[in-house]
C-alpha positions in Angstrom: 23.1 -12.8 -10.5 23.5 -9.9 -8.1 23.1 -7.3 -11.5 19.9 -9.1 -12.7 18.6 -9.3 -9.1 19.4 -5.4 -9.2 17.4 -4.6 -12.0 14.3 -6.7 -11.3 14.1 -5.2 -7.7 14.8 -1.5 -9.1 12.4 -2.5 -11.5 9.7 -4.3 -9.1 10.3 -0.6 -6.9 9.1 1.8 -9.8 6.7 -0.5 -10.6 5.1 -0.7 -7.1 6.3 3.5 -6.3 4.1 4.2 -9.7 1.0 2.3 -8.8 0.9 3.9 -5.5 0.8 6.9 -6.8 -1.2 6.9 -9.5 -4.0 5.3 -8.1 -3.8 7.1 -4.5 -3.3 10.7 -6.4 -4.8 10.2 -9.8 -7.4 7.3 -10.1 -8.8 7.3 -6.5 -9.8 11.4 -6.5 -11.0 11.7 -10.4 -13.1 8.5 -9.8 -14.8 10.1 -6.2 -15.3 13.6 -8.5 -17.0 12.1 -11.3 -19.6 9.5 -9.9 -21.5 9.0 -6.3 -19.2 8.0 -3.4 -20.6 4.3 -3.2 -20.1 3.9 -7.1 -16.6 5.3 -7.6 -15.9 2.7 -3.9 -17.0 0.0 -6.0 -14.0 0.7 -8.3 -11.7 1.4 -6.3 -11.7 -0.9 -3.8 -10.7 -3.6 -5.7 -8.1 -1.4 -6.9 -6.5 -1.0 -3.4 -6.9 -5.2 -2.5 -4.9 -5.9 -6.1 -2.4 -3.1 -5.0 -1.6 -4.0 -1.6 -1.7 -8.2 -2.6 0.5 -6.9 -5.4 2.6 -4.1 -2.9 2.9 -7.2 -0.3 4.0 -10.1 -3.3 6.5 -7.4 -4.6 8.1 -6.9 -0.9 8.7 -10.8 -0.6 10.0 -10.8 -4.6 12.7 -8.0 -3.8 13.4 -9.6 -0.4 14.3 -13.1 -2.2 16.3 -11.4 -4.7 18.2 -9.3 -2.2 19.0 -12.5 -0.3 20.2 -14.7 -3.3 22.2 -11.9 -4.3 24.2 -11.9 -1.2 22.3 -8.4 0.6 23.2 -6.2 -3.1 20.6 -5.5 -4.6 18.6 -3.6 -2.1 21.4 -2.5 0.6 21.0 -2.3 4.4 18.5 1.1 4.0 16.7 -0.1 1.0 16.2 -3.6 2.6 14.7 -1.4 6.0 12.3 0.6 3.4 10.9 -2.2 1.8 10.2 -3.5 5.2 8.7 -0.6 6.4 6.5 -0.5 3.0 5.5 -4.0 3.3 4.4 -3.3 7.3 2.5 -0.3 6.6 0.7 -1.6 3.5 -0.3 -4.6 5.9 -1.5 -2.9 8.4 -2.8 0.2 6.5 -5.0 -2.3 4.2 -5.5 -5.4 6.1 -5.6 -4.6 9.5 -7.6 -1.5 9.2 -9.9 -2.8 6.7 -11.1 -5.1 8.9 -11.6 -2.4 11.2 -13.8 -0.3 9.0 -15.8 -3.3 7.7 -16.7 -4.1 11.5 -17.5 -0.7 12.1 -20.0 -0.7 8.9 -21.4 -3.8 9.6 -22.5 -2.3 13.6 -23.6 0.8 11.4 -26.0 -1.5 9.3 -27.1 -3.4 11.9 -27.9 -0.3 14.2 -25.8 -0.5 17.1 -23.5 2.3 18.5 -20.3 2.5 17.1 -17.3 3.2 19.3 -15.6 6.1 18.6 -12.5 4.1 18.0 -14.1 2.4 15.3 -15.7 5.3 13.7 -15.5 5.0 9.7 -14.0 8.3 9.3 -11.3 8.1 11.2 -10.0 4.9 10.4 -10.3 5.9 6.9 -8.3 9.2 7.6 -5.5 6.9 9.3 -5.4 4.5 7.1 -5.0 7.3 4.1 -2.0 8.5 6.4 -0.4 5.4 6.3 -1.0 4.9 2.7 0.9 8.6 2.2 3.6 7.3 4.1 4.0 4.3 2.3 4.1 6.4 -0.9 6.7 8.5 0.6 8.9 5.5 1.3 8.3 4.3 -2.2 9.8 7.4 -3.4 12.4 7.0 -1.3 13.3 3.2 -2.1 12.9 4.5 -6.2 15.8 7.7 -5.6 17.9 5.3 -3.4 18.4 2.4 -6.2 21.2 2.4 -8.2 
């Protein structure tokens, strides 16, 4: 067990490191250049929910492996980084999400946002933690063997 449960989760890793990547560097970008900004967030967005559902049901897959093979297939760092990724894509996607869709919906409505809130910002953070998240990715990827 501990060799399968190796592979998936060094599998489950590229899998979730190449995603990130090519939609955050490669899909994303080309699909802002070639059509209007509300358009190419039509596309995308759904992009980012199946990515971080899939980012998040990939943490708890290589978690469960990890722990039915006794703590060997992802080893005390790798086990820390996939924590870290899982953390940062929830609160990256979910919990700023939530931020940005209350800060639209004051927008729409007309009322003062609160400089806290303000779309572009949370947008810039929550591209920060997505960058970081990446990073780690690349880092749980190197560190499998």
């Amino acid at each position: 067990m501990p060799n399968l449960a190796r592979i998936l989760v060094r599998l489950i890793a590229a899998l979730w490191c190449g995603a990130l990547w090519s939609i955050g560097a490669l899909v994303a970008p080309t699909l802002f250049s070639l059509l209007d900004a509300a358009d190419a967030a039509k596309v995308v967005a759904p992009l980012f929910r199946v990515l971080a559902m899939g980012g998040l049901g990939g943490a708890v897959f290589m978690l469960i492996l990890d722990r039915l093979a006794h703590g060997q297939a992802l080893q005390g760092p790798g086990r820390r980084t996939v924590l870290l990724m899982a953390v940062g894509t929830g609160l990256g996607y979910f919990g700023l999400m939530a931020l940005m869709n209350h800060a639209r919906e004051l927008a729409a409505a007309g009322q003062a946002v609160p400089a806290w809130a303000d779309p572009g910002l949370l947008h810039n953070v929550s591209g920060g933690i997505y960058f970081l998240v990446a990073l780690a990715a690349l880092r749980l990827v190197a560190a499998a063997r």
